[in-house]
Backbone as numpy.savetxt, mean C-alpha at the origin, in Angstrom:
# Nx Ny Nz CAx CAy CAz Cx Cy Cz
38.67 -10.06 -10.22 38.16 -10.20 -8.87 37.71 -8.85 -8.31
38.45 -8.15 -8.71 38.09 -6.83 -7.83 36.83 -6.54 -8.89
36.85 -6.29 -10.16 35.41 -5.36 -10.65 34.13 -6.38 -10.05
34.31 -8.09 -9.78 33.38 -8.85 -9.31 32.98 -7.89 -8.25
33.96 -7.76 -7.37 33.16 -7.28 -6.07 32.65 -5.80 -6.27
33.62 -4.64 -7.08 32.51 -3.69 -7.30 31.21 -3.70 -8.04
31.19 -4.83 -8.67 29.97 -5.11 -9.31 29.06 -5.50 -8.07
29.14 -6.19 -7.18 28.08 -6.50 -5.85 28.25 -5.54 -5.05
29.22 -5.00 -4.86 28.81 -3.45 -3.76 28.05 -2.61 -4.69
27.93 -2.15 -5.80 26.90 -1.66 -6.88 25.57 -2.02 -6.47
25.58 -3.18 -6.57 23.92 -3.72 -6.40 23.80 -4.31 -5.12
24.16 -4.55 -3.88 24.44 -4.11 -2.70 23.67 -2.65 -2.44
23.86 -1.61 -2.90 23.34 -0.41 -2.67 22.37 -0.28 -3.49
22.31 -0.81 -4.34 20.45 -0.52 -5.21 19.70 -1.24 -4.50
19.82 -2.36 -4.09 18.86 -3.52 -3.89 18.81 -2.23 -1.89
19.53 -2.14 -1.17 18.59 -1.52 -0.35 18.67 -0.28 -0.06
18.52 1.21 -1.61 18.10 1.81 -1.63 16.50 1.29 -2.38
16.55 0.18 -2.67 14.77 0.13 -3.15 14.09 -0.22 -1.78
14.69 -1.12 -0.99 14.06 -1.68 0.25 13.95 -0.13 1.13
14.60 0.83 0.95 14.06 1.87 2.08 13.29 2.91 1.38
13.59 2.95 0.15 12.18 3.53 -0.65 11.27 3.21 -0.50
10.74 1.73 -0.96 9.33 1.09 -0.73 8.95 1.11 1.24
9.93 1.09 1.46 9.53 1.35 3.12 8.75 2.92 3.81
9.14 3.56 2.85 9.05 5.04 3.54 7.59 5.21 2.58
7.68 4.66 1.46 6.73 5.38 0.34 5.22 4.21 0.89
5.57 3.00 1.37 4.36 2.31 1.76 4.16 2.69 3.48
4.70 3.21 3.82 4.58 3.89 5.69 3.67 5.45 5.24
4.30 5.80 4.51 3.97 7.18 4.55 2.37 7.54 3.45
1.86 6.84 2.17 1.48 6.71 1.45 -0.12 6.25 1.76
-1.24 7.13 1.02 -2.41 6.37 2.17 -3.08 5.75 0.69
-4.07 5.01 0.86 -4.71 4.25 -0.42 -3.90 3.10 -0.73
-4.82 1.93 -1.23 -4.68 0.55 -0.83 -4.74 -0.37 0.35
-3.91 -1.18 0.60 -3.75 -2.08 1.78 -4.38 -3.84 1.67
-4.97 -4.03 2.31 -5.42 -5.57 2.70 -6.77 -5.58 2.06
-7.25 -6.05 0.46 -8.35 -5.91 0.03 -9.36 -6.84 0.78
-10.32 -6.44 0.94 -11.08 -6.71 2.09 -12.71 -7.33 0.93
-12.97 -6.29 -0.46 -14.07 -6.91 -1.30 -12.84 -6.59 -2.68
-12.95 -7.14 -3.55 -12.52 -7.28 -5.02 -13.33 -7.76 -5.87
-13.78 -6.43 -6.76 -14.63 -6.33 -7.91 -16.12 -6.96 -7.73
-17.11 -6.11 -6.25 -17.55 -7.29 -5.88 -18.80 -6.32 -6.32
-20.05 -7.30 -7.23 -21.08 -6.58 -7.75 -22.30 -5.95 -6.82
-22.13 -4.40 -6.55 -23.05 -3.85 -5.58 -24.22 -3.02 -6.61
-25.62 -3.50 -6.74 -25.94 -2.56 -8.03 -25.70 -2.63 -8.92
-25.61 -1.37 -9.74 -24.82 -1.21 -11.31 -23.61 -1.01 -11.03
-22.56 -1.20 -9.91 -21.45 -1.02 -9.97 -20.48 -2.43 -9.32
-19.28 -2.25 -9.67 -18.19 -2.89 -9.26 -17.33 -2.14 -7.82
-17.29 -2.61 -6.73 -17.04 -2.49 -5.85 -15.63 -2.83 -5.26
-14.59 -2.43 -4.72 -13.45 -3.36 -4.08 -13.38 -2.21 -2.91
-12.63 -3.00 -2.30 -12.42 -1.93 -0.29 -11.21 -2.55 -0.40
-10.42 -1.90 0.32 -8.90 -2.22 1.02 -8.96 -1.14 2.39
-8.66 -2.18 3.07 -8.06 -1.06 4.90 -7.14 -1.25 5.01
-6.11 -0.63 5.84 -4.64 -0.59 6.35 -5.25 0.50 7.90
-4.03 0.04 8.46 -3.45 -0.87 8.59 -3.36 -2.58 8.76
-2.52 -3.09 8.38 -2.70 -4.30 8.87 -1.63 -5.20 10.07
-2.37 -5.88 10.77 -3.72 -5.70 11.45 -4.39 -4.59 11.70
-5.54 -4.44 11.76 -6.79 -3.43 11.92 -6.18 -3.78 13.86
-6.00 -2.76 14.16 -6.16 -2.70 16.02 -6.93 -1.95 16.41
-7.48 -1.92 17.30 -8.06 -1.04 18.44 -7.84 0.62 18.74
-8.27 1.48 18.99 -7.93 3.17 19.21 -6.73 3.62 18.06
-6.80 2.48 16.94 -5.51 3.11 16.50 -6.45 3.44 15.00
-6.02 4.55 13.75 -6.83 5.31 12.96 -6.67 3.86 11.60
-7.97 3.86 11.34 -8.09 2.84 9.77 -8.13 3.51 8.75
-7.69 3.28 8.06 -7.44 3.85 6.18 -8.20 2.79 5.74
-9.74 3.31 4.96 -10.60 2.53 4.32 -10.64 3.49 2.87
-10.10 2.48 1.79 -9.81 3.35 0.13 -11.24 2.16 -0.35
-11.93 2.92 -1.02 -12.80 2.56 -1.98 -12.37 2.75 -3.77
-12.67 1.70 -4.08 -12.34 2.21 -5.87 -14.01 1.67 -6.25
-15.03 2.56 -7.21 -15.91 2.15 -7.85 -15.78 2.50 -9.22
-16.78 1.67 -9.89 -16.75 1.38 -11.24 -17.97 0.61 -11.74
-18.19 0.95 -13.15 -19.42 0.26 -13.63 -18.77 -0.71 -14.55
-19.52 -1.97 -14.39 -18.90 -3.21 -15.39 -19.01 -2.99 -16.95
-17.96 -3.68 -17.28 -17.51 -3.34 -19.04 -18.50 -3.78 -19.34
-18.56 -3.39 -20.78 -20.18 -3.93 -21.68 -20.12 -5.29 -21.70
-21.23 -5.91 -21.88 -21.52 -7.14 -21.77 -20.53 -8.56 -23.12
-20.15 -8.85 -22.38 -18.91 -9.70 -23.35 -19.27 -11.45 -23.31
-19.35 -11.91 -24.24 -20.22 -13.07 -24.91 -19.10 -14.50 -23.64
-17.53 -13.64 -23.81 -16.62 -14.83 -22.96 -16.79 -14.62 -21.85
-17.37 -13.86 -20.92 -17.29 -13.56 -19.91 -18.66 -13.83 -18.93
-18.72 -14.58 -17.92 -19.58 -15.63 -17.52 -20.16 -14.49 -16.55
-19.27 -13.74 -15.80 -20.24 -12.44 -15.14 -19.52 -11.18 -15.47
-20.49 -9.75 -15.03 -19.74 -8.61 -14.80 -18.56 -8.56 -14.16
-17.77 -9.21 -13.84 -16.64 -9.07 -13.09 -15.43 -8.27 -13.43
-15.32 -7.47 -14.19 -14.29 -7.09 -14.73 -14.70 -5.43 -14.86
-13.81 -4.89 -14.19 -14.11 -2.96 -13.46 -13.76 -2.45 -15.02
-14.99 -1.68 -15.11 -14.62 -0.76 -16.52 -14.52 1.10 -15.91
-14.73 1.96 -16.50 -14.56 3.43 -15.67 -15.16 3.43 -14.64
-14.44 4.05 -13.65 -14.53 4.79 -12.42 -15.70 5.61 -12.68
-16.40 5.47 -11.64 -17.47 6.22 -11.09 -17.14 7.45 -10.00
-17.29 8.57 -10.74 -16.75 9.59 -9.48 -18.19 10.63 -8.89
-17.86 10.94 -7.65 -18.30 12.22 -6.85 -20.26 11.52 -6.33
-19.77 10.40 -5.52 -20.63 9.18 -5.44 -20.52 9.43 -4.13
-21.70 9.19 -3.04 -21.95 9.76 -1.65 -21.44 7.82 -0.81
-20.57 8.11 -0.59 -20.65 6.89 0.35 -20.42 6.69 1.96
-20.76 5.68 2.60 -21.03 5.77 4.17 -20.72 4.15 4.40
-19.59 4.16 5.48 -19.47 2.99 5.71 -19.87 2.74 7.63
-20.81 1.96 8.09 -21.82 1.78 9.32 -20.81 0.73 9.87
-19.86 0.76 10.68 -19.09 -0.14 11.61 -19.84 -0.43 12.85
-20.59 -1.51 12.82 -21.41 -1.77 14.23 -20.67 -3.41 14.97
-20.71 -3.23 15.92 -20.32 -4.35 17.15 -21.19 -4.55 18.42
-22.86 -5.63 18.41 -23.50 -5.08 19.15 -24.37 -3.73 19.26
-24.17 -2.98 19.93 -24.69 -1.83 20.31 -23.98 -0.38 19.79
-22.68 -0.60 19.63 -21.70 0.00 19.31 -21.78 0.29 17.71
-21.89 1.63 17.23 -22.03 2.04 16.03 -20.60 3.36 15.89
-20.21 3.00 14.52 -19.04 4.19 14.14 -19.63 4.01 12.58
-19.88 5.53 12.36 -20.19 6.01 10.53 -18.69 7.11 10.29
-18.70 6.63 9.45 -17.57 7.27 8.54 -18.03 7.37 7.26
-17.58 8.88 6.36 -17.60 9.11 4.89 -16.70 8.79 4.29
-16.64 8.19 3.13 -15.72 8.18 2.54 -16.09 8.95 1.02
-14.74 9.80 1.16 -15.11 10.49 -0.17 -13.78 10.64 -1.25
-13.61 11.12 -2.06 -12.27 11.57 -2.69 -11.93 12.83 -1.84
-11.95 13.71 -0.86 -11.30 14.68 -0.28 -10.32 14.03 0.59
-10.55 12.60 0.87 -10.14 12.30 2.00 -8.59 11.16 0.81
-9.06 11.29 -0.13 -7.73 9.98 -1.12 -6.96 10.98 -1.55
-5.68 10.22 -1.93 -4.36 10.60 -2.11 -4.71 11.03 -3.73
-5.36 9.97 -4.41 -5.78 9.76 -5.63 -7.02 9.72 -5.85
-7.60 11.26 -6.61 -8.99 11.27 -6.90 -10.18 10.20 -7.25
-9.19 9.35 -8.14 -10.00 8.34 -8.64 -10.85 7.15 -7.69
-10.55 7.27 -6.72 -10.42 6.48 -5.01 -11.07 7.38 -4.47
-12.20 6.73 -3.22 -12.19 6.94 -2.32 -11.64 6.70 -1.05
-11.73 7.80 -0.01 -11.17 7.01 1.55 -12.26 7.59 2.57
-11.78 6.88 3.68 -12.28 7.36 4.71 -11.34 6.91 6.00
-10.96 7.99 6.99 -10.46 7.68 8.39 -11.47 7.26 9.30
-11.33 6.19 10.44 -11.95 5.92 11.50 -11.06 5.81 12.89
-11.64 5.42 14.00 -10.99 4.78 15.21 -12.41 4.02 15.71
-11.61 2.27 15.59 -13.04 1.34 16.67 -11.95 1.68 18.09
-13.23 1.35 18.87 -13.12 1.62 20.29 -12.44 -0.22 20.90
-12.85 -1.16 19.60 -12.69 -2.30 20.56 -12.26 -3.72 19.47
-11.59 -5.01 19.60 -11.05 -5.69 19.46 -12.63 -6.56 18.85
-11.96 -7.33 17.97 -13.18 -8.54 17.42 -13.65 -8.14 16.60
-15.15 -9.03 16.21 -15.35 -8.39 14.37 -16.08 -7.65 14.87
-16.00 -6.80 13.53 -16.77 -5.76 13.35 -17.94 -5.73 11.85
-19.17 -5.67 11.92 -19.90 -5.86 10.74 -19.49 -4.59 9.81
-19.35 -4.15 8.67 -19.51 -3.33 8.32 -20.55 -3.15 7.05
-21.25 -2.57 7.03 -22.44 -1.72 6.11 -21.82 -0.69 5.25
-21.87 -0.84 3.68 -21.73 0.26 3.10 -22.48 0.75 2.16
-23.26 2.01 2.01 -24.34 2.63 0.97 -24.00 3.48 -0.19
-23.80 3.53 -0.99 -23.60 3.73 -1.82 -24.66 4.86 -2.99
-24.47 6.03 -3.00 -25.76 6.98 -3.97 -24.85 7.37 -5.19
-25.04 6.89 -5.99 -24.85 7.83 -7.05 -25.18 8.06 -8.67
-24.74 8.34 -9.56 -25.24 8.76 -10.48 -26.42 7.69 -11.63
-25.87 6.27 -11.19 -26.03 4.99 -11.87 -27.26 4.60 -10.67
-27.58 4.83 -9.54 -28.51 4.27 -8.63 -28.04 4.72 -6.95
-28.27 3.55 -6.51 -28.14 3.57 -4.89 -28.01 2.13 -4.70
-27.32 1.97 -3.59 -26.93 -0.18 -3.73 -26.41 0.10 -1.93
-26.14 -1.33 -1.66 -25.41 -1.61 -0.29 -24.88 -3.08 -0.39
-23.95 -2.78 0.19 -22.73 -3.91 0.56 -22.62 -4.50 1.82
-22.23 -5.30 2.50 -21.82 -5.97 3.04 -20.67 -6.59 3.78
-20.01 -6.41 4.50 -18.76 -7.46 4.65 -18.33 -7.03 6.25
-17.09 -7.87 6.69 -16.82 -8.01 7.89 -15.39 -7.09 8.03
-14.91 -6.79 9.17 -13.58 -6.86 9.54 -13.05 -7.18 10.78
-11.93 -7.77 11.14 -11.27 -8.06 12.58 -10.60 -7.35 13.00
-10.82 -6.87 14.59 -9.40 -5.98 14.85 -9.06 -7.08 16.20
-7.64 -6.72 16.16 -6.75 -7.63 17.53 -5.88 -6.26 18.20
-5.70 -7.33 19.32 -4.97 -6.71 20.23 -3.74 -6.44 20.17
-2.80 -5.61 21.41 -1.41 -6.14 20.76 -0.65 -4.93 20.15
0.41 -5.02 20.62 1.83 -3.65 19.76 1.25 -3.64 18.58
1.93 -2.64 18.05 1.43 -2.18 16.50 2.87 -2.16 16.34
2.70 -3.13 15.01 3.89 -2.92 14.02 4.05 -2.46 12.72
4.84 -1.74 12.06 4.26 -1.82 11.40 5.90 -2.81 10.38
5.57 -3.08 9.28 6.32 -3.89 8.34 7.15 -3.29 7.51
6.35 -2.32 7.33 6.66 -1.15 6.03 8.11 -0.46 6.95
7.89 -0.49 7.79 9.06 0.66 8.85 9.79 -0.44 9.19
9.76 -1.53 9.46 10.77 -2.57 9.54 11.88 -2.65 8.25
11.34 -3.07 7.32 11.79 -2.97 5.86 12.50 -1.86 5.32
12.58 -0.47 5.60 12.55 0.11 5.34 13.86 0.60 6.03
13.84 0.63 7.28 14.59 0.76 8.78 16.03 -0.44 8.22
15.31 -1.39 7.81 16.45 -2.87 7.35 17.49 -2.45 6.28
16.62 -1.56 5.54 17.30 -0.91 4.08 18.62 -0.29 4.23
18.14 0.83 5.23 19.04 2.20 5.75 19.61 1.50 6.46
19.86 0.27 7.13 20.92 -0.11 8.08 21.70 -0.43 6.90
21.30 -1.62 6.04 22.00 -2.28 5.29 22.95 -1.59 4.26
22.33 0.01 3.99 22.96 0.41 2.83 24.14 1.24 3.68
23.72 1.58 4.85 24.99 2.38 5.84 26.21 1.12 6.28
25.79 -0.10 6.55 26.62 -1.24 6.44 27.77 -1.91 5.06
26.74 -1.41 3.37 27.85 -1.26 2.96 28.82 -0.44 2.17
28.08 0.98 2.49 29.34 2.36 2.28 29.88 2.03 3.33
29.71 1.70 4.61 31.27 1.47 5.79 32.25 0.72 5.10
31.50 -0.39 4.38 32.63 -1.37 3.99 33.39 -1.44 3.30
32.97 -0.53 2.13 33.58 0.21 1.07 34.23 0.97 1.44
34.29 2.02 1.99 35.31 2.71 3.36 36.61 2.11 3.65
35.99 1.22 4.36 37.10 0.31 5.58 38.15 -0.04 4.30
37.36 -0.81 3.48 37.76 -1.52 2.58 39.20 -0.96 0.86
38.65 0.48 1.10 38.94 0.94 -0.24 38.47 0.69 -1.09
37.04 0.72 -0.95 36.38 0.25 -2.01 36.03 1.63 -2.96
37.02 2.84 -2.44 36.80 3.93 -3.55 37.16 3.58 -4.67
38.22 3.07 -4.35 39.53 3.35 -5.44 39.46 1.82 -6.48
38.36 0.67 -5.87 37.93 -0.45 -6.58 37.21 0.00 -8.01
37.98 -0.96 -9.56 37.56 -0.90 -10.13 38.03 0.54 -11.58
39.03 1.10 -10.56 39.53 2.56 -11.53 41.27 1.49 -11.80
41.57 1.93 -13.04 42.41 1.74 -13.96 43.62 2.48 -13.07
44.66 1.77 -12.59 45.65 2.76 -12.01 46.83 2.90 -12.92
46.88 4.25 -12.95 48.41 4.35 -13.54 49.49 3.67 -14.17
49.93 3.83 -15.20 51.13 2.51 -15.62 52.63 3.47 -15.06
53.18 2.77 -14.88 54.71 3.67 -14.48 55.11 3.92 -15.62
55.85 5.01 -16.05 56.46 5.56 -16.94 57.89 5.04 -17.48
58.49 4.35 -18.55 59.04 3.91 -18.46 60.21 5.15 -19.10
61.42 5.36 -18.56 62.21 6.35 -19.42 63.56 5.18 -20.75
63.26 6.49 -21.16 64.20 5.78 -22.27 65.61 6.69 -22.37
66.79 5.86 -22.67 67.73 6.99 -22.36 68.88 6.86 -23.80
C-alpha cells in the first residue's frame, strides 16, 4: 500500500511538472499557433501561415510564422503537389491586412522567427471583425500571392497556455505539501529491522 501511493505521488509530480513546462514553453515561445493556410499551393511553392494569439484581439500584438517550401518531385500516387518538400529560404514576404479603408503591412522575415527555417512577422489591428489578408511572396523560384481571411474579437485576453501552466505549479505545490503533511519522505524506504541480541 504504501509503495502504491509513492508510486502516484511520483507521477503526481511528473504529470504537472510537464503541465507547467508546456505552459511556460507555449506562453513564452513564438512560431506556430492556429494554422490559418496548410500546404496551400501559391506558385512554385507550398505555403502554410499560423497566427497566435488565439483569439486574434484588437490593439493586442499578432505572431504571424510563415513556413515555405517547394513541392516534392512529381509522384505517380499523389493526385496533387500537396506534400512540402525543402524550405525555401531568404524569400521577401509582405502580408497587406486591410478592413475597408484601413490598411496594416507587415514583413515577415526569418529575423523576426525563433527558427530560421520560418518566417514571422509582428502586427497590431486597430479593430475587431475580419480582416482580408494579402500575401506576396518574391523569391528565388518566382513571385506568387495568397489569399485568406482572419477574425479578431473583443473581450479579456486569455491566455490558456498561462492557465495550464499556472494549474501545474499549483498542483505540483499541492502535492509536495502532501507529502509533507503526510510523511511522505520517509514513504517507500526499507526501515530498520531491530537487532535481535543473543545471549
Amino acid at each position: 500500500m504504501f509503495m502504491t501511493r509513492y508510486r502516484w505521488q511520483r507521477w503526481g509530480v511528473l504529470v504537472c511538472g510537464l503541465l507547467l513546462g508546456w505552459g511556460v514553453l507555449a506562453a513564452e515561445g513564438h512560431g506556430g499557433g492556429t494554422p490559418q493556410l496548410t500546404n496551400v499551393v501559391s506558385g512554385e511553392y507550398l505555403l502554410s501561415v499560423w497566427t497566435q494569439p488565439e483569439p486574434l484581439r484588437p490593439e493586442e500584438e499578432m505572431h504571424m510564422t510563415v513556413a515555405l517550401s517547394r513541392p516534392l518531385a512529381e509522384n505517380p500516387d499523389l493526385s496533387e503537389h500537396d506534400v512540402a518538400g525543402l524550405p525555401v529560404l531568404n524569400a521577401k514576404i509582405e502580408a497587406t491586412f486591410s478592413q475597408g479603408s484601413e490598411r496594416v503591412v507587415a514583413e515577415v522575415t526569418h529575423a523576426n522567427a525563433a527558427n530560421q527555417l520560418f518566417y514571422e512577422g509582428h502586427l497590431t489591428l486597430p479593430r475587431e471583425g475580419v480582416w482580408d489578408v494579402h500575401l506576396t511572396i518574391a523569391g528565388m523560384f518566382g513571385a506568387s500571392e495568397t489569399d485568406f481571411t482572419v477574425t479578431l474579437v473583443s473581450g479579456p485576453s486569455v491566455s490558456w497556455q498561462l492557465v495550464v501552466g499556472s494549474g501545474g505549479l499549483l498542483l505540483l505545490l499541492l502535492v509536495v505539501g502532501w507529502r509533507r503533511w503526510s510523511g511522505g519522505g520517509d514513504v517507500g524506504r526499507e526501515r530498520p529491522r531491530p537487532r535481535v541480541r543473543s545471549e
